[in-house]
MMTF fields as JSON, N, C-alpha, C and O atoms, coordinates in Angstrom:
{
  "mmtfVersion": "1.0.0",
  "mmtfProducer": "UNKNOWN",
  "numBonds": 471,
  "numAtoms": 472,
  "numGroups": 118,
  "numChains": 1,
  "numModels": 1,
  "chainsPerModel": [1],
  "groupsPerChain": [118],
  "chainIdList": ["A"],
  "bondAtomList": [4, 2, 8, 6, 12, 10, 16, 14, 20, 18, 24, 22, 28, 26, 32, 30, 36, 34, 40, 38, 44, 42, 48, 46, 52, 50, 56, 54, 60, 58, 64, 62, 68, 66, 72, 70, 76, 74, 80, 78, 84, 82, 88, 86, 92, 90, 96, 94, 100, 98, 104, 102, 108, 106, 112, 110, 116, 114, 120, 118, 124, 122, 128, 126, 132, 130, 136, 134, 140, 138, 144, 142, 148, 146, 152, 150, 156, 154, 160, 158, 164, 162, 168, 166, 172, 170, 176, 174, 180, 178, 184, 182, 188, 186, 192, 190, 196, 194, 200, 198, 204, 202, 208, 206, 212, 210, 216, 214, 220, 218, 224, 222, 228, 226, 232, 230, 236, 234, 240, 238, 244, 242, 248, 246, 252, 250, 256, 254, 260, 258, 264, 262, 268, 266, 272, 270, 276, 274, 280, 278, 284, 282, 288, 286, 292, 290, 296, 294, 300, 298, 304, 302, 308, 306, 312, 310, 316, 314, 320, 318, 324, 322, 328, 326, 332, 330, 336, 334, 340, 338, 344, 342, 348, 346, 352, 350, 356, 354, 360, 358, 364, 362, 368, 366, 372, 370, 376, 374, 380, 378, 384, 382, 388, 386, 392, 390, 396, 394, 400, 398, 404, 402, 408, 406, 412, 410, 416, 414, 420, 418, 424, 422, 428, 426, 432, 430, 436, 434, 440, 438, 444, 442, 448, 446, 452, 450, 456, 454, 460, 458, 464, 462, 468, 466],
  "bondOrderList": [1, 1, 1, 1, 1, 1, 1, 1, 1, 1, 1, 1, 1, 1, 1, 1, 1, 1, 1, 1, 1, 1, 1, 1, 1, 1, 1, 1, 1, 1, 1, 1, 1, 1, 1, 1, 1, 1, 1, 1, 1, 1, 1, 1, 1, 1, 1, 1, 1, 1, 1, 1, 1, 1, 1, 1, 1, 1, 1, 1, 1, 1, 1, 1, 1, 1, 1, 1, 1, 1, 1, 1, 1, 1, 1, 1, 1, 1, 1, 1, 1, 1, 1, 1, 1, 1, 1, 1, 1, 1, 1, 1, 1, 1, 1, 1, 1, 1, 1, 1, 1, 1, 1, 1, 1, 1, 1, 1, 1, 1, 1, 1, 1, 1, 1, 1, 1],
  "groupList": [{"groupName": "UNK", "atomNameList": ["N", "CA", "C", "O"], "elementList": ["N", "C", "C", "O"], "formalChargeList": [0, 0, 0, 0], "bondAtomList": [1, 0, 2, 1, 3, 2], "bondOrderList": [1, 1, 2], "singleLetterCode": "X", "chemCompType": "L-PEPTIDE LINKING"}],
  "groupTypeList": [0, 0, 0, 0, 0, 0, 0, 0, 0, 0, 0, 0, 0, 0, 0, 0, 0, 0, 0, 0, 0, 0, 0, 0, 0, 0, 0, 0, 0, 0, 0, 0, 0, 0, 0, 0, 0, 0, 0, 0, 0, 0, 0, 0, 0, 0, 0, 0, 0, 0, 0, 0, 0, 0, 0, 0, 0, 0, 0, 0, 0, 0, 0, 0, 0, 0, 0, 0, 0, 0, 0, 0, 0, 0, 0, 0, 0, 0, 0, 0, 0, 0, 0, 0, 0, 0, 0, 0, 0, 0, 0, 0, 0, 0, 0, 0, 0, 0, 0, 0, 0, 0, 0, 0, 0, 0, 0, 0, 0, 0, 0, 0, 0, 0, 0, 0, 0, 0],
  "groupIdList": [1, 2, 3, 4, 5, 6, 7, 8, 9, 10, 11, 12, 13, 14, 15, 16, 17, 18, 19, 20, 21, 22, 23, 24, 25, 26, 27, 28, 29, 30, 31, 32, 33, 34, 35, 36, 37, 38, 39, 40, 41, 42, 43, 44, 45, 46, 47, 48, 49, 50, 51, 52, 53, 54, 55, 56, 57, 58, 59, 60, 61, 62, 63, 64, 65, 66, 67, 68, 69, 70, 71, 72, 73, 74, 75, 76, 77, 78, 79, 80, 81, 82, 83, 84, 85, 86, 87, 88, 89, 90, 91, 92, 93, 94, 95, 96, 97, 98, 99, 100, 101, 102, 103, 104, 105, 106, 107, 108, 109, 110, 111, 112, 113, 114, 115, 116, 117, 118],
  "secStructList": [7, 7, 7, 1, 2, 2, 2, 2, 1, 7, 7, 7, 7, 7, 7, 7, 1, 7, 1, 7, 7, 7, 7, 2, 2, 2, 2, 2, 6, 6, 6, 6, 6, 7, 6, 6, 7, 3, 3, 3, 6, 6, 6, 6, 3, 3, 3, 7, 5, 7, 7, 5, 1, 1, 6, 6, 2, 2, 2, 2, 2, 2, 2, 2, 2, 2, 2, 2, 2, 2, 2, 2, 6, 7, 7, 7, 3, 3, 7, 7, 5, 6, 6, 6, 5, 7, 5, 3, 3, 5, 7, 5, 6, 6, 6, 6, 5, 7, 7, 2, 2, 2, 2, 2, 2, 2, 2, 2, 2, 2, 6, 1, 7, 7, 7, 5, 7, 7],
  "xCoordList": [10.534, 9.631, 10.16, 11.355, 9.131, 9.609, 10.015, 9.136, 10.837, 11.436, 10.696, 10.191, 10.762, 10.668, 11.296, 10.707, 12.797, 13.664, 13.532, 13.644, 13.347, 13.349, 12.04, 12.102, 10.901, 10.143, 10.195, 9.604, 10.818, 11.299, 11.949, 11.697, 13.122, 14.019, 13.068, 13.428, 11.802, 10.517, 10.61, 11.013, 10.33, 9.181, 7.804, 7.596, 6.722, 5.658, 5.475, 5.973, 4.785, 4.526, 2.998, 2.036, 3.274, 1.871, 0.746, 0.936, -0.685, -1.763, -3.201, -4.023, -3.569, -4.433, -5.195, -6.025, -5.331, -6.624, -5.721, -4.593, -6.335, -5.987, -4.87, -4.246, -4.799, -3.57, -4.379, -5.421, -3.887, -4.629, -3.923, -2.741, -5.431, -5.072, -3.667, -3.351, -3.356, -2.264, -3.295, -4.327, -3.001, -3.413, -3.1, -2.242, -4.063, -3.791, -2.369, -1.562, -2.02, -0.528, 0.176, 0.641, 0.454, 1.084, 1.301, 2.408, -0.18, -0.585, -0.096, 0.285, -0.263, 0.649, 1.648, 1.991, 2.6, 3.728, 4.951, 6.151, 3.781, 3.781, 3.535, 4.247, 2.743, 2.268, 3.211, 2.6, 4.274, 4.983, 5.976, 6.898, 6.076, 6.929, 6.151, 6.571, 5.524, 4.513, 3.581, 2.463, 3.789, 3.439, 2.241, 1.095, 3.03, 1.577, 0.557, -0.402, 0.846, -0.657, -1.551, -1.072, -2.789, -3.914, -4.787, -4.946, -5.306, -5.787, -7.254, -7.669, -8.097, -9.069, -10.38, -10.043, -11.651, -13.072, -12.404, -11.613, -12.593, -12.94, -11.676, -11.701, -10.132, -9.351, -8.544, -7.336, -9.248, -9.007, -8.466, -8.513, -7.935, -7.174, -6.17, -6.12, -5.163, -4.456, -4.407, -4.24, -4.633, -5.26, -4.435, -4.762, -3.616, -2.803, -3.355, -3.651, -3.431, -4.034, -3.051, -2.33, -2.919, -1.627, -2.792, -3.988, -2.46, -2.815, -1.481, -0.633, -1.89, -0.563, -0.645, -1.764, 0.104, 0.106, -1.46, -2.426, -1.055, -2.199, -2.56, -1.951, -3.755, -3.957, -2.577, -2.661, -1.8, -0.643, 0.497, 1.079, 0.513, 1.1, 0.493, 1.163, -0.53, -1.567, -1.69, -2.267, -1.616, -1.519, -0.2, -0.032, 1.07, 2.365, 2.461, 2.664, 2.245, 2.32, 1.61, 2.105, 0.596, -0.146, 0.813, 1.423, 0.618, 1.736, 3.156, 3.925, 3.733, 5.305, 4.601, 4.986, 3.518, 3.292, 2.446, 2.381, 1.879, 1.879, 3.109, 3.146, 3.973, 4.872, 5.67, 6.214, 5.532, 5.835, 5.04, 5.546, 3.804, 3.137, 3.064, 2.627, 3.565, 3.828, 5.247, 5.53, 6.032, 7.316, 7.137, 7.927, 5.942, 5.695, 4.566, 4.455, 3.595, 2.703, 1.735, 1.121, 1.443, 0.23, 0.121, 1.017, -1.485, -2.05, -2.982, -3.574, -2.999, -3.431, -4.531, -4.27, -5.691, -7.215, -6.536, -6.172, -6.528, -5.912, -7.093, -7.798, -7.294, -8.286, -8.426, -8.288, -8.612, -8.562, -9.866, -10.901, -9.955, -10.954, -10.637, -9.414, -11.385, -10.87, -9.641, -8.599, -9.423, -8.293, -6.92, -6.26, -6.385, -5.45, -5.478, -4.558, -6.907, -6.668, -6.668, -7.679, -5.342, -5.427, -5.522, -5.383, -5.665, -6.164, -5.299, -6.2, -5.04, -4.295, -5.172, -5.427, -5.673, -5.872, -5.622, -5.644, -5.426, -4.345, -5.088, -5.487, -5.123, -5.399, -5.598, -6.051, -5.088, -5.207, -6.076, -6.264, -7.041, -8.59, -9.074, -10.238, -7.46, -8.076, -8.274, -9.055, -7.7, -7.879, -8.959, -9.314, -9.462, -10.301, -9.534, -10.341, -8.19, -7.38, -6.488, -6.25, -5.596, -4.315, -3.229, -3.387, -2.074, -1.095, 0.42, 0.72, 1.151, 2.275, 2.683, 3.8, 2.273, 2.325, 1.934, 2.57, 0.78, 0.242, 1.649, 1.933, 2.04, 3.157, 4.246, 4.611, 4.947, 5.909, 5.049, 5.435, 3.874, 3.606, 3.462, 3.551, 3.257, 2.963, 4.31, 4.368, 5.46, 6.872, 6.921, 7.088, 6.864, 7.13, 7.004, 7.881, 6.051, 5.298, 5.621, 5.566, 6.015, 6.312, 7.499, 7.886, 8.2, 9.624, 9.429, 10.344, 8.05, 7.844, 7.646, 6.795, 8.458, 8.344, 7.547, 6.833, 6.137, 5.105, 5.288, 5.851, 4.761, 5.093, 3.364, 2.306, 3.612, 2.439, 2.014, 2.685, 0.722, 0.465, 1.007, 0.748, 1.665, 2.009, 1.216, 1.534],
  "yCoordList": [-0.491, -0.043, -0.459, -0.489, -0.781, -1.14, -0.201, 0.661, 0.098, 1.312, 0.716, -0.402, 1.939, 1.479, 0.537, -0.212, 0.826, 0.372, -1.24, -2.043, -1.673, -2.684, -3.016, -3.854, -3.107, -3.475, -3.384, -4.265, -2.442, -3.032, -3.823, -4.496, -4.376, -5.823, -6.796, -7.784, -6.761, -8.042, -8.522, -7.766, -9.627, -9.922, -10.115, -10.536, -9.867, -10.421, -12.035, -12.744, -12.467, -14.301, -14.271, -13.521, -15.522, -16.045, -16.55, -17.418, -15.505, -15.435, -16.391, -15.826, -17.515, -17.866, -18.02, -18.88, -17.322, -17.426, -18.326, -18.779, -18.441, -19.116, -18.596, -19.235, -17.122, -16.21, -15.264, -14.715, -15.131, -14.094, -12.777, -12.458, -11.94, -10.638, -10.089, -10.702, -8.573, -8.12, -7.539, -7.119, -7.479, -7.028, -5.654, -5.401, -4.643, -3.272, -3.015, -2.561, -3.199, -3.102, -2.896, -1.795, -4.246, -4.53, -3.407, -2.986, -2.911, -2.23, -0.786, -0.095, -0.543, 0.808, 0.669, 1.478, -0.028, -0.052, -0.065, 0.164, -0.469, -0.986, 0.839, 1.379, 1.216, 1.976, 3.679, 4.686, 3.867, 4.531, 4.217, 5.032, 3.475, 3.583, 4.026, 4.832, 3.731, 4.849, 5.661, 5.424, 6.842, 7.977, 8.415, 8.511, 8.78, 8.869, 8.19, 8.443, 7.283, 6.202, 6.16, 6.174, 6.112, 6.141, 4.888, 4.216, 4.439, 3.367, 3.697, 4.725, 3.046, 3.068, 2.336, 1.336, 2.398, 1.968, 1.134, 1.865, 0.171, -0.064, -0.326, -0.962, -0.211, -0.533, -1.37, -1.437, -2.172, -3.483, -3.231, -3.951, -1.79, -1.665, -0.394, 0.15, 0.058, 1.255, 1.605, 0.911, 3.045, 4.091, 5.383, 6.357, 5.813, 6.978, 7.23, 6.394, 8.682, 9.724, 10.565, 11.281, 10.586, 11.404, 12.538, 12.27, 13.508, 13.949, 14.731, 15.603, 13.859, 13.874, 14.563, 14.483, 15.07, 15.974, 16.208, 16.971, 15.282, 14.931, 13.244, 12.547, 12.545, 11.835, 11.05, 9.983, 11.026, 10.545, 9.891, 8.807, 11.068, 10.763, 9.559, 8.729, 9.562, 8.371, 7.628, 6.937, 7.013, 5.729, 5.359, 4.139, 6.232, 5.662, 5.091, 3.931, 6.303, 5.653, 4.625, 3.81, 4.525, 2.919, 1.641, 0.81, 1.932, 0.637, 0.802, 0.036, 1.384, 1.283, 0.375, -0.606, 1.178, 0.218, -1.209, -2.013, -1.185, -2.547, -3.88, -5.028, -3.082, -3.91, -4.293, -5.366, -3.053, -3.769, -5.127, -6.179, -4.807, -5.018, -6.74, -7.645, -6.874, -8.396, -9.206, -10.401, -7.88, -8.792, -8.997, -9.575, -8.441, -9.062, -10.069, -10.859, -9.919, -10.948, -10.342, -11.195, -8.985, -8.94, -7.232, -6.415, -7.169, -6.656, -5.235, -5.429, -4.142, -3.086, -2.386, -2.162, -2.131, -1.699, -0.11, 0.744, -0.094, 1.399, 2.366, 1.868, 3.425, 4.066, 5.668, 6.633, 5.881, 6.929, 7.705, 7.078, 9.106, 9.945, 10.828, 10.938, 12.088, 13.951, 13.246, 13.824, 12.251, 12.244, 12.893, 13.598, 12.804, 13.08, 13.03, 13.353, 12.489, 12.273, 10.622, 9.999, 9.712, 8.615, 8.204, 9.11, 7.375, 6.516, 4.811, 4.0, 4.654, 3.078, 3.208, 4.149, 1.523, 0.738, -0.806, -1.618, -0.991, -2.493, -2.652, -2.0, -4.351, -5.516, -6.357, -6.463, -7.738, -8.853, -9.632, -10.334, -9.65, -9.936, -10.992, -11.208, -12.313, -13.54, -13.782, -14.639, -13.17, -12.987, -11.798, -11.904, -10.645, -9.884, -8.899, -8.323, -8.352, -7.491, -7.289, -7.548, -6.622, -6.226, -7.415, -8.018, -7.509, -8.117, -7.995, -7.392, -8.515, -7.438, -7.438, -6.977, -7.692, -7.713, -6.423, -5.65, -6.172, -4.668, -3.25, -2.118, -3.911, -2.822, -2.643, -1.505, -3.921, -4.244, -3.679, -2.511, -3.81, -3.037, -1.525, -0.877, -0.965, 0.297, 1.044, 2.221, 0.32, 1.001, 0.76, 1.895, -0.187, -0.018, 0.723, 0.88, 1.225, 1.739, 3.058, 3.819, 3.734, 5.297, 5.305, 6.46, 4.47, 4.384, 4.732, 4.947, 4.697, 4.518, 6.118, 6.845, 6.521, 7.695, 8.197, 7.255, 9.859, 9.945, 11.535, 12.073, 12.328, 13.403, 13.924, 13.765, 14.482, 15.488, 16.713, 17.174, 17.106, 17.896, 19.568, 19.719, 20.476, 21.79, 22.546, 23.559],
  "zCoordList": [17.09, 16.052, 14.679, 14.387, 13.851, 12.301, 11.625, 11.631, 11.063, 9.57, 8.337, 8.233, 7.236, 6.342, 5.198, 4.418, 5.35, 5.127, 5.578, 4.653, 6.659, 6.922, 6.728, 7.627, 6.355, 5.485, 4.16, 3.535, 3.489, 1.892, 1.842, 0.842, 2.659, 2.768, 2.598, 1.957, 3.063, 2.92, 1.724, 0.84, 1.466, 0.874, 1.231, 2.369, 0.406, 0.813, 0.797, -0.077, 1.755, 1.745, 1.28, 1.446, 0.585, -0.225, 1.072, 1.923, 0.83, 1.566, 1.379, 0.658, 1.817, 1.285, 1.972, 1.681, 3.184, 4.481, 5.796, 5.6, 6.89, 7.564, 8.578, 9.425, 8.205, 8.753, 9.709, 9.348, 10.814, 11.709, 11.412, 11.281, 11.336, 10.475, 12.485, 13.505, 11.856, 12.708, 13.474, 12.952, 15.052, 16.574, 16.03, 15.184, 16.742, 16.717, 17.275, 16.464, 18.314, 18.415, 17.611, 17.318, 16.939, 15.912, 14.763, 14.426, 14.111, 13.387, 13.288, 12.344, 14.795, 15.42, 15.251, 14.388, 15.62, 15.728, 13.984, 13.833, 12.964, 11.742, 11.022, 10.176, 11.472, 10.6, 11.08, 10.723, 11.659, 11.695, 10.849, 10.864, 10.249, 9.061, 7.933, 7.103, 7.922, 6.496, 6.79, 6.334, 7.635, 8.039, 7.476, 7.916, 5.864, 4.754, 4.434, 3.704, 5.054, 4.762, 6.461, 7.595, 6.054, 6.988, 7.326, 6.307, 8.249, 8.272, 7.931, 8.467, 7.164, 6.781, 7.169, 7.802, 7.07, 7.009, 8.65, 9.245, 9.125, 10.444, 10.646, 11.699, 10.172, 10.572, 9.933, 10.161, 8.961, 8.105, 6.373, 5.375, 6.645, 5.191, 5.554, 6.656, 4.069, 4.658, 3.109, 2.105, 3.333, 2.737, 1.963, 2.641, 0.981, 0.694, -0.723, -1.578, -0.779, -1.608, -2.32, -1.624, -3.565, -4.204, -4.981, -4.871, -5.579, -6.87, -7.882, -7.698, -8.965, -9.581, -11.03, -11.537, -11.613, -12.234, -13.4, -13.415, -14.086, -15.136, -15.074, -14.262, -16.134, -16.33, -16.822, -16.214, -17.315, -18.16, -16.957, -16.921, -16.025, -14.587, -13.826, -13.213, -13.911, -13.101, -13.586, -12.747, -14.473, -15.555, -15.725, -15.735, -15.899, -15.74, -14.136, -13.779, -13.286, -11.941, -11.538, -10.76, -11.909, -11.705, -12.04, -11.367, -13.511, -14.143, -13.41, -13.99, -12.525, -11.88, -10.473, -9.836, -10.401, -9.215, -9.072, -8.142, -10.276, -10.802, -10.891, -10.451, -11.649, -11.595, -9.89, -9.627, -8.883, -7.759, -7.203, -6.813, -7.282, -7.018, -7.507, -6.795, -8.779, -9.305, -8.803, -8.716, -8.502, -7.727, -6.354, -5.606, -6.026, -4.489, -4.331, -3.393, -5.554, -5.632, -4.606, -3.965, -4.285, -3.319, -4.116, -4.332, -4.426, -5.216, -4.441, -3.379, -4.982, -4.013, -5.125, -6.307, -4.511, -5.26, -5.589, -4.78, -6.434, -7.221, -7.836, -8.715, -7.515, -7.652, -8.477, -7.725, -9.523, -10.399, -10.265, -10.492, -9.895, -10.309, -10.671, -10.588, -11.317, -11.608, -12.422, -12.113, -13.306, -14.159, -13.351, -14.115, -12.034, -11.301, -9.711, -8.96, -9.316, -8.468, -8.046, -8.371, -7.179, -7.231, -5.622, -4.8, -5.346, -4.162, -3.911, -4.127, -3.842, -3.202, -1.981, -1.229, -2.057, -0.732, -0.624, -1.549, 0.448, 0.854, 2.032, 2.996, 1.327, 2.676, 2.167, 1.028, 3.435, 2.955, 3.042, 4.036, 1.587, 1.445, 1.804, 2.141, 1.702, 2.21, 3.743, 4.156, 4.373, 5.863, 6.501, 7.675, 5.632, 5.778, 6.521, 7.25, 6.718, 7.434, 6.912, 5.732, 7.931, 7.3, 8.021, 9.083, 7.026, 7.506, 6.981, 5.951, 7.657, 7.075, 5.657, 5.422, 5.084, 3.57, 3.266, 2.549, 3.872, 3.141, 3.827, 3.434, 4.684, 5.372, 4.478, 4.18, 3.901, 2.622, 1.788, 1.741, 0.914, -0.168, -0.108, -1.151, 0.996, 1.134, 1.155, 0.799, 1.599, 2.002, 0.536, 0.089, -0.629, -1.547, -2.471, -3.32, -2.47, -3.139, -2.758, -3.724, -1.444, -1.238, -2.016, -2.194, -2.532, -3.186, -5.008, -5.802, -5.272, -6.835, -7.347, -6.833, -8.322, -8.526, -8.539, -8.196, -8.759, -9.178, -9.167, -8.214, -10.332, -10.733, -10.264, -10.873, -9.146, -8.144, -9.148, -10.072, -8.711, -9.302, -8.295, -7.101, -9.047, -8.251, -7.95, -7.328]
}
């Protein structure tokens, strides 16, 4: 089984189609390292929900994970509503699935600080 740990060692590799998205197997076996994240709409993205303190929290935490997000070069649809509640979703759009890239961004990303709401 994959750790998380050993998916932050990743890098992500540059995606430009032509990549067969990951076998459910795979996916399973992938997605026990990030517990907190859910697989989403038919299977073809992965899904985690924070709510974090205030608006101020969600805009710093965006931009930290922005910046992961540029040292890996693979980009995650970030989603703000209720000014605290946020949403991340991942997949790799040029292939229409997930692939292990989104597994590296997601382990990354549980690593980025974010001040929850109590």
């Amino acid at each position: 089984m994959t750790t998380a740990a050993e998916l932050r060692q990743k890098r992500c590799k540059p995606c430009e189609g032509g990549v067969t998205p990951l076998a459910a197997d795979q996916i399973r076996d992938m997605m026990s390292a990030i517990p907190q994240w859910q697989l989403a709409g038919t299977g073809k993205s992965l899904q985690r929900e924070w709510r974090v303190k205030d608006f101020d929290a969600a805009v710093r935490f965006f931009n930290a994970i922005g910046r992961v997000a540029e040292e890996q070069d693979h980009h995650p649809d970030l989603h703000l509503t209720g000014y605290r509640n946020v949403r991340i979703d991942l997949s790799t759009h040029a292939i229409g699935g997930l692939s292990e890239n989104d597994f590296i961004l997601a382990a990354c990303i549980d690593q980025v600080p974010v001040e929850l709401k109590k």
